[in-house]
NUFI-902455 format. One record per residue (C-alpha): x, y negated, z. Coordinates in steps of 0.05 Angstrom, whole numbers, padded with zeros to 5 digits, always signed. Layout:
# residues N
XYZ;...
# end
This chain:
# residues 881
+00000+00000+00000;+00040-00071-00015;+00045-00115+00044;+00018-00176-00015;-00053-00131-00010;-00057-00152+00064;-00024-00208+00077;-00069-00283+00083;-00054-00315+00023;-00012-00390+00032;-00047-00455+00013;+00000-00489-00038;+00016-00560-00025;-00021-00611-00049;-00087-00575-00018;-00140-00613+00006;-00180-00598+00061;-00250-00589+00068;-00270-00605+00142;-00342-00600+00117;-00337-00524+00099;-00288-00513+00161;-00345-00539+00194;-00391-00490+00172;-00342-00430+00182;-00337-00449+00249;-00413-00451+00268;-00416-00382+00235;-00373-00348+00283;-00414-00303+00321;-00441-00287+00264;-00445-00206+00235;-00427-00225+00168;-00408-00280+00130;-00412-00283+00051;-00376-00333+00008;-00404-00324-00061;-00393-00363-00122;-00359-00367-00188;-00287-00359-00207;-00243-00414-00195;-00297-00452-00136;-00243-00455-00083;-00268-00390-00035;-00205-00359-00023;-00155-00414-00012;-00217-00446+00034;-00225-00386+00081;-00142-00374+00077;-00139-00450+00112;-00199-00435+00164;-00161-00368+00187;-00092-00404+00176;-00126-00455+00217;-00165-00417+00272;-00154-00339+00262;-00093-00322+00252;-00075-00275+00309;-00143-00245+00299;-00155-00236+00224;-00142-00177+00179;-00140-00190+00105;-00142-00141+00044;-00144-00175-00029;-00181-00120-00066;-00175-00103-00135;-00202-00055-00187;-00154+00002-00153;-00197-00007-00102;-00260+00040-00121;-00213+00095-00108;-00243+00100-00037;-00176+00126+00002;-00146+00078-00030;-00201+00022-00009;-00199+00049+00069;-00131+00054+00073;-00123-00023+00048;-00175-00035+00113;-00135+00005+00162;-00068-00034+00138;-00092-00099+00145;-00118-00082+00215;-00064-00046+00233;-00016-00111+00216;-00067-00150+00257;-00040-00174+00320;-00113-00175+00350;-00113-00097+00340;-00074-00073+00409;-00018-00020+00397;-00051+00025+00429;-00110+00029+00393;-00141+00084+00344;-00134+00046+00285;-00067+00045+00279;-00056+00113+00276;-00125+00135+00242;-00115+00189+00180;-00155+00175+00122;-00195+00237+00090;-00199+00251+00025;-00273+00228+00016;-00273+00169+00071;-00338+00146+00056;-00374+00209+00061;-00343+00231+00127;-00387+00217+00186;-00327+00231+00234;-00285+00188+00202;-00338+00123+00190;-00354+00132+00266;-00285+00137+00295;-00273+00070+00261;-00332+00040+00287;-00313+00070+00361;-00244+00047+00356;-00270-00023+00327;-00315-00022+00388;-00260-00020+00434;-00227-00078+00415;-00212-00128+00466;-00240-00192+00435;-00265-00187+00367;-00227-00185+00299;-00247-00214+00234;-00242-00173+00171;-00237-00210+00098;-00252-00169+00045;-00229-00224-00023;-00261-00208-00091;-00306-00159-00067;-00336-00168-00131;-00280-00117-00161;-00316-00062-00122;-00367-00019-00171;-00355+00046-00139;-00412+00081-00098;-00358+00106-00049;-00327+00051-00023;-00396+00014-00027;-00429+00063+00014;-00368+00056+00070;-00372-00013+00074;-00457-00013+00082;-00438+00043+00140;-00391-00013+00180;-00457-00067+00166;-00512-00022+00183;-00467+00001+00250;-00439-00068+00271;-00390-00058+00313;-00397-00109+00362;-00322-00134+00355;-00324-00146+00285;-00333-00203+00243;-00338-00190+00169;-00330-00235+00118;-00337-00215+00045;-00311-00267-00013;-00343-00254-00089;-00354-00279-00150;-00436-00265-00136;-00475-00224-00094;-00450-00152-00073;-00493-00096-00085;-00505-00092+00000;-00563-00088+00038;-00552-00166+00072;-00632-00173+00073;-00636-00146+00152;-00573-00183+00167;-00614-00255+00144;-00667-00236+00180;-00638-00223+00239;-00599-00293+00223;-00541-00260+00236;-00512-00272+00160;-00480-00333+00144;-00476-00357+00074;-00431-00400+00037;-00455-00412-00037;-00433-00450-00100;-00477-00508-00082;-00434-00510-00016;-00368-00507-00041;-00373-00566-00098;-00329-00620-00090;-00365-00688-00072;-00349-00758-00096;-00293-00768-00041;-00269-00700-00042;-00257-00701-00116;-00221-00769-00096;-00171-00748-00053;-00161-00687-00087;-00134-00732-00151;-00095-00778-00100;-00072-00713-00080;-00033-00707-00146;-00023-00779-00160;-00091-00801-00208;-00121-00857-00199;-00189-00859-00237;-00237-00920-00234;-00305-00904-00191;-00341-00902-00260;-00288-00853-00289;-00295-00807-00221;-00363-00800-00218;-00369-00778-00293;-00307-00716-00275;-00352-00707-00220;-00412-00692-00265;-00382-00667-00322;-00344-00607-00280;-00395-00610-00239;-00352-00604-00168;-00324-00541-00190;-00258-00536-00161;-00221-00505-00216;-00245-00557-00267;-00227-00615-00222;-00150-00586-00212;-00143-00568-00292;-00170-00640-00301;-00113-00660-00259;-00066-00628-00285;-00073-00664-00365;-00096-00736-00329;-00031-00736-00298;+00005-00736-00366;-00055-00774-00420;-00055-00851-00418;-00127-00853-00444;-00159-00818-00384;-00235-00848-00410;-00216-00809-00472;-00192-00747-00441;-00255-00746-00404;-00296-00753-00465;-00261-00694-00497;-00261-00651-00431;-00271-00577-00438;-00273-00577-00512;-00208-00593-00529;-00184-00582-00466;-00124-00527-00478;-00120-00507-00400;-00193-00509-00389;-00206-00474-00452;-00154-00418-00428;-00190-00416-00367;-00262-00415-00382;-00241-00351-00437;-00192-00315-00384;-00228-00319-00326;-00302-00333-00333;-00329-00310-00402;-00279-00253-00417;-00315-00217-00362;-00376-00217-00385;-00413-00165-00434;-00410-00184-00509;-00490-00191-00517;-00493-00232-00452;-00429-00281-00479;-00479-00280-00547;-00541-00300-00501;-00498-00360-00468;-00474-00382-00536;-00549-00387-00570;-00574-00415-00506;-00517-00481-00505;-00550-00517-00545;-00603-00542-00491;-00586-00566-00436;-00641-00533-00403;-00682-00472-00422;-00739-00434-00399;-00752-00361-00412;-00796-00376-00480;-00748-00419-00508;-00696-00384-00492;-00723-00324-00532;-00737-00367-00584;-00660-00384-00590;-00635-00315-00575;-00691-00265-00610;-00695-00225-00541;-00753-00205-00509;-00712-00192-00442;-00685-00268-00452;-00721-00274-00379;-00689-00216-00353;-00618-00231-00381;-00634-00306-00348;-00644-00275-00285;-00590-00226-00279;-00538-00288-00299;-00568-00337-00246;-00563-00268-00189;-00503-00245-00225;-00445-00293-00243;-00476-00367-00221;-00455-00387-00293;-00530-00401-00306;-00577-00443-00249;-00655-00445-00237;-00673-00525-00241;-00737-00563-00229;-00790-00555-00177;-00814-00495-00199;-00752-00469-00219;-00773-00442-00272;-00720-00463-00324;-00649-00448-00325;-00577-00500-00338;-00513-00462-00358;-00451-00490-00321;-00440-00561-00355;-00363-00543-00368;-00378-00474-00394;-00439-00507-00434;-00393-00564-00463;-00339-00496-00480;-00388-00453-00513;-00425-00506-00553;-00358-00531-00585;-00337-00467-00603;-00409-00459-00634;-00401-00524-00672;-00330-00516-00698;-00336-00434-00708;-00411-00430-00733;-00439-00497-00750;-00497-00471-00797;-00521-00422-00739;-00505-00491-00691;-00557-00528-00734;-00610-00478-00747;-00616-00454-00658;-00627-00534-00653;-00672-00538-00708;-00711-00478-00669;-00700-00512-00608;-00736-00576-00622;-00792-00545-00657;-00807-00505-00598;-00796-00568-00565;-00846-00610-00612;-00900-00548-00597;-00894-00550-00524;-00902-00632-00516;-00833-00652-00503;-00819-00704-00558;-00751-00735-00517;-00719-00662-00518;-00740-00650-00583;-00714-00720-00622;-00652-00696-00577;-00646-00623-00616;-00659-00664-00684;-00605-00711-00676;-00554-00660-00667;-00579-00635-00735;-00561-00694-00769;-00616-00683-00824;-00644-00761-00831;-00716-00731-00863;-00723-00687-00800;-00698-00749-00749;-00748-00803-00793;-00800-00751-00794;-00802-00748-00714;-00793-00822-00703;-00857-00837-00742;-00889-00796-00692;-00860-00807-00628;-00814-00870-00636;-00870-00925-00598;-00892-00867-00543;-00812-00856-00526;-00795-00936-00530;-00852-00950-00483;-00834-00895-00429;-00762-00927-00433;-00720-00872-00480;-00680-00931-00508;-00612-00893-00514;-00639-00832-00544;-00680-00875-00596;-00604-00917-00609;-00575-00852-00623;-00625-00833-00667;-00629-00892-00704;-00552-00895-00711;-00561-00817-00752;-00603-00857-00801;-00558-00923-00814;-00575-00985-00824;-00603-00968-00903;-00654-00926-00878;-00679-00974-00816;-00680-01034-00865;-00726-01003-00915;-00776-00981-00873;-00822-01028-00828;-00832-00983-00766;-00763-00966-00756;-00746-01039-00763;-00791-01066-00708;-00769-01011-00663;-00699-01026-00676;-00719-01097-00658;-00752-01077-00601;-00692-01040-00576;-00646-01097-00590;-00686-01144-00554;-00680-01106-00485;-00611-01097-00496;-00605-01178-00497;-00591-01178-00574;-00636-01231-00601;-00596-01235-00665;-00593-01165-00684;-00666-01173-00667;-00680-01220-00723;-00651-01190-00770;-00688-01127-00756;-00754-01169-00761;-00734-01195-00819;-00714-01131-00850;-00795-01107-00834;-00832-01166-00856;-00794-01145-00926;-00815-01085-00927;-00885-01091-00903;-00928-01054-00943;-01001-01078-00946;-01043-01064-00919;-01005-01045-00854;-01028-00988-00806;-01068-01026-00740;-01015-01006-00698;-00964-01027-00730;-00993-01094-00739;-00993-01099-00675;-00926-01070-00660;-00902-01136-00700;-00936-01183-00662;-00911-01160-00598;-00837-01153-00623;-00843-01230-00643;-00869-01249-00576;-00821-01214-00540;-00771-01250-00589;-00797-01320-00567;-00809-01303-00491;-00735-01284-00485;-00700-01345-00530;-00751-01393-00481;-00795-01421-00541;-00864-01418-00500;-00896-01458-00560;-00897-01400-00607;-00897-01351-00548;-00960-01379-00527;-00988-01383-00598;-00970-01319-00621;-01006-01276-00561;-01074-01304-00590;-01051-01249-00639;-01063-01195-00597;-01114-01154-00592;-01112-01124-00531;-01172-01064-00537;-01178-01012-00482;-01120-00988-00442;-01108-00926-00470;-01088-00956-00532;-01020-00930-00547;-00997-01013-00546;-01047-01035-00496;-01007-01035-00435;-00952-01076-00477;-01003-01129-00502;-01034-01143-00426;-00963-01149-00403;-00942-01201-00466;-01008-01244-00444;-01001-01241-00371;-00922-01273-00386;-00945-01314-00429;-01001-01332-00380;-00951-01337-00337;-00910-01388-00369;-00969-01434-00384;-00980-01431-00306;-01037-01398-00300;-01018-01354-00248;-01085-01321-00231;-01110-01301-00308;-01028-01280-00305;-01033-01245-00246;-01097-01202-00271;-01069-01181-00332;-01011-01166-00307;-01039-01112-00248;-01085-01091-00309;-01017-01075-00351;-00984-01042-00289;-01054-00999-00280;-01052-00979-00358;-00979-00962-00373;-00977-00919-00310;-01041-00886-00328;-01001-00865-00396;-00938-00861-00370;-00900-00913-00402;-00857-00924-00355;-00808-00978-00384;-00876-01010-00393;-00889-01006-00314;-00823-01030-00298;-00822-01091-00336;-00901-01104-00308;-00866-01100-00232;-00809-01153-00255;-00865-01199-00285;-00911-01190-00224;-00848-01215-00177;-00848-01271-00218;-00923-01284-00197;-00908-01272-00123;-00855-01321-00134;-00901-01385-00154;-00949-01368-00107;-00903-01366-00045;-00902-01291-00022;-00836-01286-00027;-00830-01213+00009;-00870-01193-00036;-00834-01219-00094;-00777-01195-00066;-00806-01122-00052;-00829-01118-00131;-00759-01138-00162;-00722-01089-00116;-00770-01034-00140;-00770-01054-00212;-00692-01056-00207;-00692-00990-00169;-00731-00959-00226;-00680-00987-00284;-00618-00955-00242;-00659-00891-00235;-00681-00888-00308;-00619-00910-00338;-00640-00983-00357;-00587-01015-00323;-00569-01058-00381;-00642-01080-00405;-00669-01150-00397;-00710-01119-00334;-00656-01102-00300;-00625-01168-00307;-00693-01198-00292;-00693-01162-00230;-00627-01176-00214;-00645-01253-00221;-00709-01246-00182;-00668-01215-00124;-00620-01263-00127;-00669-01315-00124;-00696-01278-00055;-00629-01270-00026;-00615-01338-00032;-00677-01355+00001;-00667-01311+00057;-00591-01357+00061;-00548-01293+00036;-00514-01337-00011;-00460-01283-00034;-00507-01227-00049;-00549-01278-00087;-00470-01288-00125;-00474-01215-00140;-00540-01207-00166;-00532-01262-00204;-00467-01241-00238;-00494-01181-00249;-00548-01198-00287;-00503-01253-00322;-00461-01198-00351;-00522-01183-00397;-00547-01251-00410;-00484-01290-00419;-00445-01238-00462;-00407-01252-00533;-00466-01271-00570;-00521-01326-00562;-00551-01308-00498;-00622-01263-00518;-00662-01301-00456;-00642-01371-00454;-00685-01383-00400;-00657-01326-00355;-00580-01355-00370;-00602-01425-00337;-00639-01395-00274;-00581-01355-00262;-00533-01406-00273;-00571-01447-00218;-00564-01404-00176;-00497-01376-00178;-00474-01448-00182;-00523-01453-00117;-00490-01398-00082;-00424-01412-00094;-00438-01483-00069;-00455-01454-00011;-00394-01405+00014;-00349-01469+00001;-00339-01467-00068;-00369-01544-00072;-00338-01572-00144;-00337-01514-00177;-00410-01488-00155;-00438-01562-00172;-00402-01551-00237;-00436-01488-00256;-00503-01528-00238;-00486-01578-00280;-00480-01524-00337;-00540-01499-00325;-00574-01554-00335;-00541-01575-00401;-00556-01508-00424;-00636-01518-00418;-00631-01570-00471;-00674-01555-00524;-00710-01496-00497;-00787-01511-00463;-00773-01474-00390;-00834-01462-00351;-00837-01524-00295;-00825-01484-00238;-00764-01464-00267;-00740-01529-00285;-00763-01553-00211;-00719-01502-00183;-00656-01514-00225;-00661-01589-00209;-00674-01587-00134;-00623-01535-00129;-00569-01577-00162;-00596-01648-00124;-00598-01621-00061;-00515-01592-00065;-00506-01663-00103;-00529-01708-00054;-00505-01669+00000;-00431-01671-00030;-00432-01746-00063;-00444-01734-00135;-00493-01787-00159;-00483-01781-00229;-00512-01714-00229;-00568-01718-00175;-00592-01777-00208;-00592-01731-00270;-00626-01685-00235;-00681-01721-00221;-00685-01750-00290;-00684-01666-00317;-00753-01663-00267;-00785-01728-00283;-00793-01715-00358;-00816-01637-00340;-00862-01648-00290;-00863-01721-00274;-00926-01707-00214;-00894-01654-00182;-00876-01663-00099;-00807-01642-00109;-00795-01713-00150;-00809-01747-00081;-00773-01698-00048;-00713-01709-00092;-00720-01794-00086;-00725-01783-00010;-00665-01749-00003;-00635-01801-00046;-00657-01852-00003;-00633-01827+00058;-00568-01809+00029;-00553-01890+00014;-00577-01908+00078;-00652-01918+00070;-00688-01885+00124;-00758-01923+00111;-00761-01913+00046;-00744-01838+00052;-00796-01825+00093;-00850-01863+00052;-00835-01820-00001;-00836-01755+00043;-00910-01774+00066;-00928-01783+00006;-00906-01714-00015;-00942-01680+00042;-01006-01701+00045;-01019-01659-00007;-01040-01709-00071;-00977-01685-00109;-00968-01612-00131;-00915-01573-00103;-00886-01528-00161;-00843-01487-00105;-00878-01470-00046;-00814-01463+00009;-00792-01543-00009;-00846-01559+00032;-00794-01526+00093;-00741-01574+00056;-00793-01636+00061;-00806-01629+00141;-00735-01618+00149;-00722-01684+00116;-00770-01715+00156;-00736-01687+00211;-00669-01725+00191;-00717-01794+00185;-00742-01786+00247;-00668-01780+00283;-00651-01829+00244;-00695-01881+00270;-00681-01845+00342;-00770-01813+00343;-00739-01758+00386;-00811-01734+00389;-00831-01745+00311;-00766-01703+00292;-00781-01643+00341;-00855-01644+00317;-00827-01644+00235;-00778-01590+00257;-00834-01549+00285;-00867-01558+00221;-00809-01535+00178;-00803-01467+00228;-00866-01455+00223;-00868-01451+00146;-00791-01420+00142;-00827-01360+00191;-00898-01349+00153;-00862-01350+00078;-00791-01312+00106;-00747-01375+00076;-00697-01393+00116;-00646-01413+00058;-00661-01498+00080;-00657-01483+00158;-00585-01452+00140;-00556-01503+00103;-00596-01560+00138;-00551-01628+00169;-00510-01624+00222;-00557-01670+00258;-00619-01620+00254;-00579-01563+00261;-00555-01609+00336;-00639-01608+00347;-00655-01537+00337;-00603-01517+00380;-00622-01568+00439;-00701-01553+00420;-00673-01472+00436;-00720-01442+00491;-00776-01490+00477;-00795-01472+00414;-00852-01421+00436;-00868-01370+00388;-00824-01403+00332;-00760-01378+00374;-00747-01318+00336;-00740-01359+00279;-00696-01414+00298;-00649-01353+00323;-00641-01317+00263;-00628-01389+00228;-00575-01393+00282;-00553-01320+00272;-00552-01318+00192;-00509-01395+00202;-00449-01360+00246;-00447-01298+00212;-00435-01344+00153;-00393-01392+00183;-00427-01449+00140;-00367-01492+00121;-00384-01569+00135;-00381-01608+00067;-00337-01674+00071;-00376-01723+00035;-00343-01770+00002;-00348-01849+00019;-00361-01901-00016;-00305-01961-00012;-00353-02006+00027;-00369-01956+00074;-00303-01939+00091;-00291-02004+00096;-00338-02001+00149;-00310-01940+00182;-00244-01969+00192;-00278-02027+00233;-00319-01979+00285;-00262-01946+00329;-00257-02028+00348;-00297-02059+00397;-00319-02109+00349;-00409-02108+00344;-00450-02095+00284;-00461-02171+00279;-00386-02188+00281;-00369-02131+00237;-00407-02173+00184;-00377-02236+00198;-00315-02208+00183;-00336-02180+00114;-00383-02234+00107;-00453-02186+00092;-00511-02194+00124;-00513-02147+00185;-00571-02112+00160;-00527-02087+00107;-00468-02063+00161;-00531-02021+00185;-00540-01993+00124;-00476-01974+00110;-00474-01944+00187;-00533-01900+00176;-00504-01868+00119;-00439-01869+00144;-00473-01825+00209;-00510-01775+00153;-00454-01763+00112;-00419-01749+00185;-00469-01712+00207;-00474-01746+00267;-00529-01793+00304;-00476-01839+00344;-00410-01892+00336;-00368-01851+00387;-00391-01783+00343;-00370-01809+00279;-00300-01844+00308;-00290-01770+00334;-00308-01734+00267;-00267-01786+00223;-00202-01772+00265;-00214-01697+00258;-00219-01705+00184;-00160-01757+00177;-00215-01802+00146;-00186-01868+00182;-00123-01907+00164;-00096-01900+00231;-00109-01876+00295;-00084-01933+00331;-00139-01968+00317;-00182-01937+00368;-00152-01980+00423;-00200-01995+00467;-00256-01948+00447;-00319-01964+00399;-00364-02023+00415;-00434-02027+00426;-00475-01990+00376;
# end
């Protein structure tokens, strides 16, 4: 017997553990039995060689079977070695001086003085059987069900195969007294796979890890071949598209290990069945031409684990993904007529069974444009509404751009396609290419097909004029119209945009209703963004928040990530962080969705570019980044010229980019700001909001809070529901300003009350020193609006809100010099001969750009900011005030 049969194999360097699957060993312990089962190359034997090297050692006996093995002396005398060389197994003990019979198996007094010597032992001994799998013979079979049907109590067993051994384990999982380790177990996760590379020195982005992940799917052996040719290609995104085709190692591997095993008509069974990536028991006996195709199915799921049941009813099968990918190109390159005719048979099953997405799939791989046209006339609008853009790309792309062009329906699709993926030129042309080869007259549907596909063409390049116009074009019939979901959805935008929020909102929740009722779920998802956009002009901001995060959730899940919904989501989220004063996440959404929007070519949603402009210019503004986020405002803005933006939209940008203006000295573009707003929506509240805060930004207190009154008591509209917070809060400032202690609490009240019903704290965040001084005196007299005021004060320190240093004017740091003197306001004027009305002035603003309410506060803030000429001017302390 050689010593190598019994001996724990060593774990090579560059190993990486598994603490997981330790783990699990461990909690098996007192366990009867313990099977590790899956296929070749999954990692079982180098994992349990750690555990015992790990935990065992002294009390492990290890045989490595092979083939040899069926001769059954042979097997037990392999067992009674490794014990033997235990050093659990005392000297003295039976085992090691045991004869083995000619027939083991079949002699009872030999099977039960192993089981009475095993019963002796003084602590209990495990016993690894590795590739049990090798073991066909009835003999040594029949021994081994003998030691599991007797138990000693003082052994552990633990059998290691490539899938199930022919042993009677059923009583033993009953009992719970089996542990099992499977090949679901013993894949290798994102951050196993991870350090397993680092292991050997690859470095793979996050995007290139997760696809080895998938494509090998965790199986160990893939992973290290993978390693092994990464380490030497420079083009590992190219590597990885070529994986396990042209793989040389994996190839070897797949044919020496895995498939070499198997029967010829089984390896024939695998090969017609790679083609799909699922099958079921009729299809597969369509591919095949066996009646037993369920059997065979069966008995390679129980068998090898090369084949897996899938869905809820797991009723269909997946082949191995690497062992797919190597079968299929060696059907392509070896066979490719029988390649093309098992997918021509595959999506005609496909076709017959209702499964049009699997189906265009097969065809594609055909290649044969009359089959590929033929589907697309029937299934092209039912797989674009439920969201199957990239399939209907790919399919497209078999035709070429000849074929697309000539033919109307296939033109407006294309469109269609190209207008989600934020290519509004591409789109044109496609619509172009239609309307020249419209044939009249034109099928109803497909009528109507071209009037959505030019709506959605002028609802994302932000001319509402002809969006508007063109919607009157609709006809929007009953619901289960194959394009009625998509014409509710184009009116209720378009409703939308004329601001009409309730007829928007009703055909909007009719759309939702109609496209889930017939499963279109792109449709659904694009319903959700638009219906976030309602929430948003009506104030519910949780629950406009709530609808983008599902919408967005259901692009990522659906593989929509880069679609205009996604980005719309991303904006609409962005928009809600902000709100809630998480100015970098609103950064991230925003640049997220930018990445779409903004990319080479003429943005597809002009519209969508400037709101997200505002607001990344608004968050940047806000972590510190003052120029450059006020730049980006700026841009924004500039880039709305010549588009007609919905009001609210233009209220937002403008407010956005007045507020950071004022609040960092940049006249020039507040006032152009405000001019943006007057000629959009010249009645709106937020104009007097914006003038007020100009006001009290030069000094004006009165004036300010004329204009503020004005705006609340409700005869101008308010376009943005949560600037009301932003009015009060401004009112607040007036009211310090003219030292009201009480009319300042009562207007900061106001503004907490509001920031707590809509969930807006964004202006409570970022409000003036000075109010930011009340809330935290007013702290513990606030009543039921204290939760509030202490997440404002919460969200503000875990942000560490920088404090902007407005710049001064000349005069007023003119001024500033003077007030470390003891010099009054009256004299101050005398000596820069103004009135001192106007010293005032220049004081107050002075104090708000400060962000202070007194002379000895601002003194103290100018020397902290090195805003004085000299510090030995405050000789004798500040005079009166």
């Amino acid at each position: 017997m050689p010593r190598a049969k019994v001996v724990v194999p060593g774990v090579p360097p560059g190993y990486v553990s598994r603490p997981r699957l330790l783990s699990a060993l461990d909690q098996a312990r007192d366990a009867t039995a313990i099977v590790v089962c899956a296929p070749a190359g999954s990692g079982k034997t180098l994992l349990l060689a750690e555990w015992v090297r790990l935990r065992h050692a002294a009390e492990t006996a290890w045989v490595s079977l092979d083939s040899d093995d069926n001769d059954d002396r042979r097997f037990w005398s392999g067992i009674l070695k490794a014990l033997e060389a235990c050093p659990g197994v005392p000297p003295d003990s039976p085992l090691r001086h045991l004869a083995v019979p000619v027939h083991p198996s079949r002699h009872l007094g030999f099977t039960g003085a192993v089981v009475n010597a095993l019963d002796e032992l003084p602590r209990p001994v495990w016993l690894v059987l590795d590739d049990l799998h090798e073991i066909v013979g009835d003999a040594p079979l029949q021994g081994l069900e003998t030691l599991l049907r007797q138990h000693a109590s003082a052994l552990r067993l633990v059998l290691i195969a490539r899938h199930d051994p022919p042993l009677s384990l059923a009583k033993l999982r009953l009992a719970d007294q089996l542990a099992e380790i499977r090949t679901d177990d013993l894949r290798f996760s994102g951050p196993e796979a991870h350090a397993l590379l680092a292991a050997a020195g690859v470095e793979l982005s996050p995007e290139q890890l997760a696809e080895l992940v998938q494509r090998t799917e965790g199986w160990a052996a893939g992973l290290r071949l993978a390693t092994v040719s990464l380490r030497e290609t420079e083009d590992p995104g190219r590597f990885l598209a070529e994986f396990a085709e042209n793989d040389r190692a994996m190839a070897d591997y797949l044919l020496d290990e895995v498939l070499s095993r198997l029967p010829p008509d089984l390896l024939e069974f695998l090969r017609a069945i790679s083609v799909c990536d699922e099958v079921s028991a009729g299809l597969a006996r369509t591919l095949s031409g066996r009646g037993d195709a369920g059997v065979l199915l069966d008995t390679l799921e129980r068998a090898t684990s090369l084949v897996m049941r899938v869905g809820a009813r797991q009723r269909w099968y997946r082949v191995h993904a690497l062992v797919r990918s190597y079968l299929l190109a060696g059907l392509n390159r070896q066979l490719p007529g029988q390649a093309v005719v098992l997918h021509q048979h595959a999506a005609d099953w496909f076709a017959r069974h209702g499964r049009p997405v699997q189906a265009l799939a097969q065809l594609i791989q055909t290649r044969d444009a009359d089959h590929v046209v033929a589907s697309l006339r029937r299934s092209a609008l039912p797989l674009a509404l439920a969201g199957a853009h990239d399939l209907l790309a790919r399919a497209l792309a078999v035709l070429g751009e000849n074929v697309i062009a000539a033919d109307s329906l296939l033109a407006l699709v294309s469109a269609s396609l190209q207008l989600e993926e934020g290519e509004a030129a591409g789109a044109e042309v496609d619509l172009a290419h239609a309307e020249a080869a419209w044939a009249v007259p034109a099928p109803a549907e497909l009528e109507q097909l071209h009037v959505l596909v030019k709506v959605r063409l002028a609802e994302l390049t932000g001319d509402i004029d002809a969006m508007l116009h063109t919607t009157d074009e609709l006809e929007l019939g009953e619901a289960s119209h194959i394009l009625g979901a998509l014409s509710m959805l184009r009116r209720g935008n378009a409703l939308l945009a004329a601001g009409r929020h309730n007829a928007a909102h009703k055909q909007l929740e009719a759309a939702l209703d109609a496209a889930r009722e017939n499963e279109q779920d792109y449709v659904a998802t694009q319903c959700l963004a638009a219906l976030a956009g309602v929430a948003a002009t009506v104030g519910d901001y949780r629950l406009m928040g709530r609808l983008a995060g599902d919408a967005l959730r259901e692009a990522e899940d659906k593989g929509w990530r880069h679609t205009m919904v996604a980005a719309t989501a991303s904006a609409v989220l962005g928009y809600r962080d902000l709100l809630l004063g998480r100015p970098a996440e609103c950064l991230r959404h925003a640049q997220d969705a930018t990445q779409l929007v903004d990319g080479d070519v003429p943005s597809a949603n002009r519209g969508l570019s400037v709101l997200l402009g505002a607001l990344a210019g608004t968050a940047r503004f806000e972590v510190g980044e003052w120029a450059e986020g006020l730049a980006q405002l700026g841009a924004a803005r500039a880039g709305a010229r010549g588009i007609h933006l919905p009001a609210p939209q233009v209220v937002l940008g403008a407010v956005l980019e007045h507020r950071a203006a004022v609040r960092f000295g940049w006249t020039e573009a507040a006032r152009e700001a405000v001019t943006w707003v007057r000629e959009a929506a010249p009645e709106c509240g937020e104009l007097m909001l914006m003038r007020a805060r100009s006001q009290l930004a030069l000094g004006r207190p009165v004036s300010a809070g004329a204009l503020i009154r004005a705006m609340l008591d409700a005869s101008h509209t308010m376009l943005l529901p949560w600037t009301a917070i932003d009015a009060w809060l401004l009112d607040t400032e007036v009211a310090l300003f003219a030292d009201d202690e009480p009319g300042a609490q009562r207007a900061l009240h106001k503004a907490l009350s509001l920031a707590g019903h809509m969930d807006v704290l964004y202006p409570l965040v970022f409000a003036s020193p000075v109010v930011i001084e009340l809330l935290i005196s007013r702290l513990g007299k606030l009543g039921g609006l204290h939760s509030v005021a202490a997440q404002v004060l919460e969200v503000r320190q875990a942000l560490g809100v920088p404090v902007i240093p407005l710049p001064l004017t000349r005069r007023e740091r003119t001024v500033l010099n003077l007030l470390p003197t003891l010099r009054s306001f009256d004299e101050i004027a005398q000596d820069l001969t103004i009135s001192p009305n106007t010293v005032k002035t220049h004081v107050r603003a002075i104090y708000h750009k400060l962000g202070v309410r007194r002379r000895r506060d601002a003194v103290s803030v100018a020397l902290e900011r090195g805003l004085l000429e000299s510090a030995a001017e405050v000789t004798n302390g500040p005079g009166p005030h």
